[in-house]
C-alpha positions in Angstrom: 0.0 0.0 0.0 1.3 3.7 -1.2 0.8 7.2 0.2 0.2 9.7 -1.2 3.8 11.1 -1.3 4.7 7.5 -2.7 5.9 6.4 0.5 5.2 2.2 1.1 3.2 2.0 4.5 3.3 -1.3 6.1 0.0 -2.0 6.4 -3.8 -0.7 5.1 -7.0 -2.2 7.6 -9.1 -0.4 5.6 -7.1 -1.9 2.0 -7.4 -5.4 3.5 -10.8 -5.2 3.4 -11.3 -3.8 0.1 -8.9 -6.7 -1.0 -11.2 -8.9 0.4 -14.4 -8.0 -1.2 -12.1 -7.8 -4.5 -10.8 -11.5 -4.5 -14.6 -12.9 -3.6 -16.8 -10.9 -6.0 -14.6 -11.5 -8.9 -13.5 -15.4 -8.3 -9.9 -14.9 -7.9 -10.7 -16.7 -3.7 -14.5 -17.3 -3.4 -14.1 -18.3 0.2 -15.8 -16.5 2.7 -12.6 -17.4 5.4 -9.3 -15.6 3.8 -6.2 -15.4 4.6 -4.2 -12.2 3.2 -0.6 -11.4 3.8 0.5 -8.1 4.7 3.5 -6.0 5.7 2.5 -6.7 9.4 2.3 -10.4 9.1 -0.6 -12.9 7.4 -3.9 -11.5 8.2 -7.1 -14.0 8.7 -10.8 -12.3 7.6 -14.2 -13.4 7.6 -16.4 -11.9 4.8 -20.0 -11.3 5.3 -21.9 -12.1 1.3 -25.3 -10.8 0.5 -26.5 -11.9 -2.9 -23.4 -13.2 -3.7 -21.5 -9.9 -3.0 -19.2 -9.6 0.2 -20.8 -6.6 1.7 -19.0 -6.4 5.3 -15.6 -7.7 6.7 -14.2 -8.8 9.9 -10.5 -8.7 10.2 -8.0 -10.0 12.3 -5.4 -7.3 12.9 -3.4 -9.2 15.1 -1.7 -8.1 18.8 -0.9 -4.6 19.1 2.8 -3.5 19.5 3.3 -1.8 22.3 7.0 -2.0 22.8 8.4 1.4 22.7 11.1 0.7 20.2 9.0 -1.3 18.2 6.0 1.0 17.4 8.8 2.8 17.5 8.9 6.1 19.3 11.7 7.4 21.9 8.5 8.1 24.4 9.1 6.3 27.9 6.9 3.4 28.4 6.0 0.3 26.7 3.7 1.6 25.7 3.5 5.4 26.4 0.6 6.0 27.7 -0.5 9.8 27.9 3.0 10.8 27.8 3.2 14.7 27.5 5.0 16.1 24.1 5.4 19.5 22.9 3.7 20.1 19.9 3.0 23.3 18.5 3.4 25.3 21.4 0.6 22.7 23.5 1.2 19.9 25.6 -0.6 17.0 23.9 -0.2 13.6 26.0 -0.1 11.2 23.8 -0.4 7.0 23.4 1.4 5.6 21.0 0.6 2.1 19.9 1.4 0.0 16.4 -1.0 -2.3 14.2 2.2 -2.9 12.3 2.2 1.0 11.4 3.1 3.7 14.0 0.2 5.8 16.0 0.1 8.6 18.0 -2.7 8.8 19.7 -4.5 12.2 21.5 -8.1 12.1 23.0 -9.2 15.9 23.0 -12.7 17.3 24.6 -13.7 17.9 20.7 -12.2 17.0 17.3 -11.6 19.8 14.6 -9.6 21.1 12.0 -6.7 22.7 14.4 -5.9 19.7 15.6 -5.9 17.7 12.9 -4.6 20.1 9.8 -2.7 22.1 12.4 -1.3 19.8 14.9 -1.6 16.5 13.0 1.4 17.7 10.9 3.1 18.4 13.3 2.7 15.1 15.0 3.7 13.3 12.0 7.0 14.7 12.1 8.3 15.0 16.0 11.3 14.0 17.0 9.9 11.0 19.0 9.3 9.4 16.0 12.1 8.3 14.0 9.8 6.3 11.4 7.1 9.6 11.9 4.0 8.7 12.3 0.0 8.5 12.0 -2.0 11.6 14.2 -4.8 10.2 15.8 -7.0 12.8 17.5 -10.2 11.3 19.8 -12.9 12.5 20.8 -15.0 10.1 23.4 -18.4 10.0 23.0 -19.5 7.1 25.6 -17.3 3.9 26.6 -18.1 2.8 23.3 -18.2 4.8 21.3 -15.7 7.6 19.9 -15.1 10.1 17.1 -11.9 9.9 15.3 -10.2 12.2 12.8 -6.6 11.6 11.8 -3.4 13.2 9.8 -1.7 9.8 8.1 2.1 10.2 7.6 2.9 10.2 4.0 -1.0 11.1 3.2 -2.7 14.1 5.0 -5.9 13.7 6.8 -8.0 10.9 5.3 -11.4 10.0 5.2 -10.6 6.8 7.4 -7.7 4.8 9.2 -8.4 0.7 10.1 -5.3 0.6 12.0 -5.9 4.0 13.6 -9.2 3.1 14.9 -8.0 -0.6 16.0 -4.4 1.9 17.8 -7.3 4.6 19.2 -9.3 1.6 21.0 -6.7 -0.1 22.4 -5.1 3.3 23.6 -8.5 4.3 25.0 -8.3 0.9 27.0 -4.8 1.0 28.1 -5.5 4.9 29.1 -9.1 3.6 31.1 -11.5 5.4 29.0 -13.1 3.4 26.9 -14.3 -0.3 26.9 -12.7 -3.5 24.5 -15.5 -3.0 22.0 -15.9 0.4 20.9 -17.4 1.9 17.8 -15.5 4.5 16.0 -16.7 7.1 13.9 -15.1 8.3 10.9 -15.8 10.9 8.6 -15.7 7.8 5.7 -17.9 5.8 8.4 -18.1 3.8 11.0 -15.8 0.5 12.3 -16.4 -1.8 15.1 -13.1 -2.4 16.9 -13.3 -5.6 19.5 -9.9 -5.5 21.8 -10.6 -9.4 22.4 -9.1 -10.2 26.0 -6.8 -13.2 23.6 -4.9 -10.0 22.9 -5.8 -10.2 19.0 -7.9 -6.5 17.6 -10.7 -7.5 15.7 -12.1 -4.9 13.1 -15.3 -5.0 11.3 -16.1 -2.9 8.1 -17.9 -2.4 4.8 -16.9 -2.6 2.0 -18.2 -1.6 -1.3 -17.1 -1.7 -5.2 -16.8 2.3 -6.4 -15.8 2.1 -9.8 -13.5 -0.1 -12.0 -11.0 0.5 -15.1 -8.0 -0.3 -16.7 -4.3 1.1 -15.9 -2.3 1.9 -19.1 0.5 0.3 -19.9 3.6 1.7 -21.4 4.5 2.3 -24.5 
């Protein structure tokens, strides 16, 4: 999976999913158990089919990584959990967790366009993370249920993040405010995110066909 800026990320929840839908409706793997590997490792998902379509899909993401110099960051704490960094002239106190990409988690009283196009940058780039990193910015709704806007490294804000939302829930855990099954609002919709007590993060999707076409070739 590329950014924007052509950058490889390591891993895509929400790309998995679409992957899935693509390999079932078209016959390439017309099992509704799949097995996809990634950057972070081989993935197992469950598709849910509706006249013959997959419509919705569950994915294992896996164990989070939450040693320090492995997500990585220079923060104390394995994993840092509402560690205080200067950012922009604030004190943001962040959690920082990998899905087999980085996150930087920050649960604010109300998501909007200063922290995410202002600070987000920002984020992407600090010192503390020598890989940078994805922005996450929270806003908590219930125990489970949250808002979430984010700043991807390599990307900008985008519409929606599967390993963000799967990094924001088990930060939210880890940080006591939210519950193992949480569900996440994005401003590309909604994903359930299931902390299981196992350990694995369990994400749950749509996923939808939007257009097809052919790539040119060369020459």
């Amino acid at each position: 999976m590329y950014n924007a800026d052509g950058s490889e990320a390591e891993m895509c929840g929400n790309a998995v999913r679409c992957v899935a839908k693509f390999v079932y409706d078209h016959g390439i793997a017309a099992k509704e158990e799949l097995t996809i590997e990634t950057g972070r490792g081989v993935l197992a998902l469950q598709c849910s089919v509706t006249d013959g379509k997959v419509d919705r899909v569950r994915v294992n993401m896996d164990e989070p990584i939450l040693a320090s110099s492995e997500i990585p960051t220079t923060l104390a704490g394995d994993p840092p959990v509402n560690v205080p960094v200067e950012v922009g002239g604030r004190t943001l106190e962040v959690t920082c967790v990998s899905m087999g990409n980085p996150h930087a988690v920050t649960f604010v009283d109300e998501v909007n366009d200063d922290w995410v196009l202002n600070i987000g940058p920002q984020v992407e780039v600090h010192e503390a993370f020598p890989r940078k990193i994805n922005a996450e910015f929270i806003q908590v709704v219930s125990r489970s249920e949250v808002i979430m806007r984010v700043w991807e490294r390599g990307s900008g804000e985008t519409l929606a993040c599967g390993t963000g939302a799967c990094a924001s829930v088990v930060a939210g855990v880890l940080a006591g405010l939210l519950d193992r099954k949480v569900l996440v609002r994005l401003t590309g919709g909604d994903l359930e995110i299931e902390w299981a007590e196992s350990g694995e993060v369990y994400m749950t999707g749509p996923a939808a066909e939007v257009f097809s076409g052919e790539w040119p070739t060369a020459g």
